[in-house]
C-alpha positions in Angstrom: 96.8 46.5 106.2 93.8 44.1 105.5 90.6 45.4 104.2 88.9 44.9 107.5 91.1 46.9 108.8 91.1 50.0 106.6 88.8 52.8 107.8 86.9 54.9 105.7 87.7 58.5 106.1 85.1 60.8 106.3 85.1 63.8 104.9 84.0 66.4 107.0 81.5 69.2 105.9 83.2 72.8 104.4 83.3 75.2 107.1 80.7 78.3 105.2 83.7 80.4 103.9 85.6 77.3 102.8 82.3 76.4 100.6 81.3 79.7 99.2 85.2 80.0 97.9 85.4 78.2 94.3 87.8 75.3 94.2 90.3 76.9 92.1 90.1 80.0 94.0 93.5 80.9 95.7 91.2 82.3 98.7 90.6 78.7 99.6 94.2 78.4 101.5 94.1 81.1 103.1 91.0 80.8 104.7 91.4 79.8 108.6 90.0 78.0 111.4 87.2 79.9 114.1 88.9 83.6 114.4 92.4 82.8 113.1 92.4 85.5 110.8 91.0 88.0 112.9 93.7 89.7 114.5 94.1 90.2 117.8 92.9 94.0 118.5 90.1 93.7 115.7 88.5 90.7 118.1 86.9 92.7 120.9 84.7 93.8 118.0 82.8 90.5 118.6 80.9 90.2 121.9 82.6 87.4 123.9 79.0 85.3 123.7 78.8 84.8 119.9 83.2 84.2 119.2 82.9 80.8 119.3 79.9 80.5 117.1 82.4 81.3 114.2 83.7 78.6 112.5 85.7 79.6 109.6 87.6 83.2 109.0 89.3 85.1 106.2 91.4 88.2 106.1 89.6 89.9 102.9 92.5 92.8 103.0 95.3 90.7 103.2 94.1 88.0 100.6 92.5 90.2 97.8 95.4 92.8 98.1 98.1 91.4 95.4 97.4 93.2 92.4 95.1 95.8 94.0 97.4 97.9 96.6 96.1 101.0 96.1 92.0 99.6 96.0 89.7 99.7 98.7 89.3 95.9 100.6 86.9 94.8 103.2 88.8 93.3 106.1 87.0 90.0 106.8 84.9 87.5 106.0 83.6 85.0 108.8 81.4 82.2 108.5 78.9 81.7 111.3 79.0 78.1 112.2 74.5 77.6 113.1 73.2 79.3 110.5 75.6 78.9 107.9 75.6 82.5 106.9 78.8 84.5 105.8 79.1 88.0 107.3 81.7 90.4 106.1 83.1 92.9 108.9 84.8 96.2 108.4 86.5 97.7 111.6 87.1 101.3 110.7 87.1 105.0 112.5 83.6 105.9 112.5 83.9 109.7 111.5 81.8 111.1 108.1 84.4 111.4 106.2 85.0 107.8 106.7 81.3 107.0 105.1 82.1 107.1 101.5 85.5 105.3 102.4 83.5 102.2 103.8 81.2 102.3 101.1 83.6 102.4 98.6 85.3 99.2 100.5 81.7 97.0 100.0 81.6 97.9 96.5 85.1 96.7 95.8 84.6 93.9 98.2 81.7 92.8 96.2 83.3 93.7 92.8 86.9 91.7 93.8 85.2 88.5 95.7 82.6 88.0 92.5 85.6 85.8 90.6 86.5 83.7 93.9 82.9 83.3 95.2 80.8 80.3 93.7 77.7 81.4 92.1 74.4 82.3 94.1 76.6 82.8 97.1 75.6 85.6 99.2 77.4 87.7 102.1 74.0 87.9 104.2 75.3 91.1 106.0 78.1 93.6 105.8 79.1 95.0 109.0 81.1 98.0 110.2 82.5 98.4 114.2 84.0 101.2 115.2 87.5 100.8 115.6 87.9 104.0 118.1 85.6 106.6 119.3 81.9 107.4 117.0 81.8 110.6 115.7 79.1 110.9 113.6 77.3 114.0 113.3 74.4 113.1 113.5 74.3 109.6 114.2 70.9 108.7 112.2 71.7 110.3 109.3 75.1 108.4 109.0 73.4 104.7 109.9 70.2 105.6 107.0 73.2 106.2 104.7 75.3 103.3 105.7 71.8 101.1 105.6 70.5 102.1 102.0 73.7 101.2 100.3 73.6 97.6 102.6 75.8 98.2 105.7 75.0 97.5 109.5 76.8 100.2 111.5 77.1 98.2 115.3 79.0 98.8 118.3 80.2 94.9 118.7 78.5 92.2 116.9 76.4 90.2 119.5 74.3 86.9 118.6 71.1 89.7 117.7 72.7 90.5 114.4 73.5 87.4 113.3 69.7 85.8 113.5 
């Protein structure tokens, strides 16, 4: 091959997951494409509209569990492809004793990503979508709670929460 003939690859910009993840961090490779690590029954949690505004996916549970079986995990991290924002999403039964659960799961979440995350990177919102029926008794109460220590309880996550 001559040199006018070479091409210059381009490398193409990290996807927001891929670039909040440190270099060395072993999160990097497991990190996948749109919703490939969302699996299939945790995607109807995502409003059909804003699906393909996700560019970049990782399965927080799966990844950070070696080592820490028996600690709580978020499930997922996406990374919203306009805005370049990185939202974490917990599908969980939405019942009060569940509360401190998914609280518990943010705090290790934030606690077990600080080591893979590169510094000044921020999760802009933590969401949790009921996996099954709400029963929360009552409602506002549970969603004050849930907001004070930093979590968005929503039905489906719809291009409204991540503007």
């Amino acid at each position: 091959m001559t040199k006018a003939t070479r091409r210059t690859r381009v490398r193409a910009p990290e996807t927001p997951v891929r670039a909040a993840l440190k270099p060395e961090s072993p999160l990097k490779a497991m990190v996948k494409d749109g919703f490939g690590a969302i699996i299939k029954p945790h995607r109807i949690h995502f409003d059909e509209d804003v699906r393909p505004s996700f560019v970049d996916s990782l399965d927080a549970d799966q990844a950070l569990q070696p080592g820490r079986e028996q600690e709580n995990r978020w499930d997922y991290l996406l990374g919203h492809g306009p805005s370049g924002k990185i939202i974490g999403v917990e599908p969980h039964s939405a019942e009060n004793s569940e509360i401190k659960t998914v609280i518990k799961k943010l705090e290790s979440a934030r606690r077990q990503l600080r080591d893979h995350l590169q510094d000044g990177t921020v999760v802009s919102r933590w969401f949790w979508v009921p996996s099954g029926k709400v029963h929360f008794a009552p409602l506002e109460k549970a969603r004050l709670q849930l907001a004070q220590n930093g979590i968005d309880f929503v039905n489906k996550i719809t291009n409204k929460h991540l503007k």
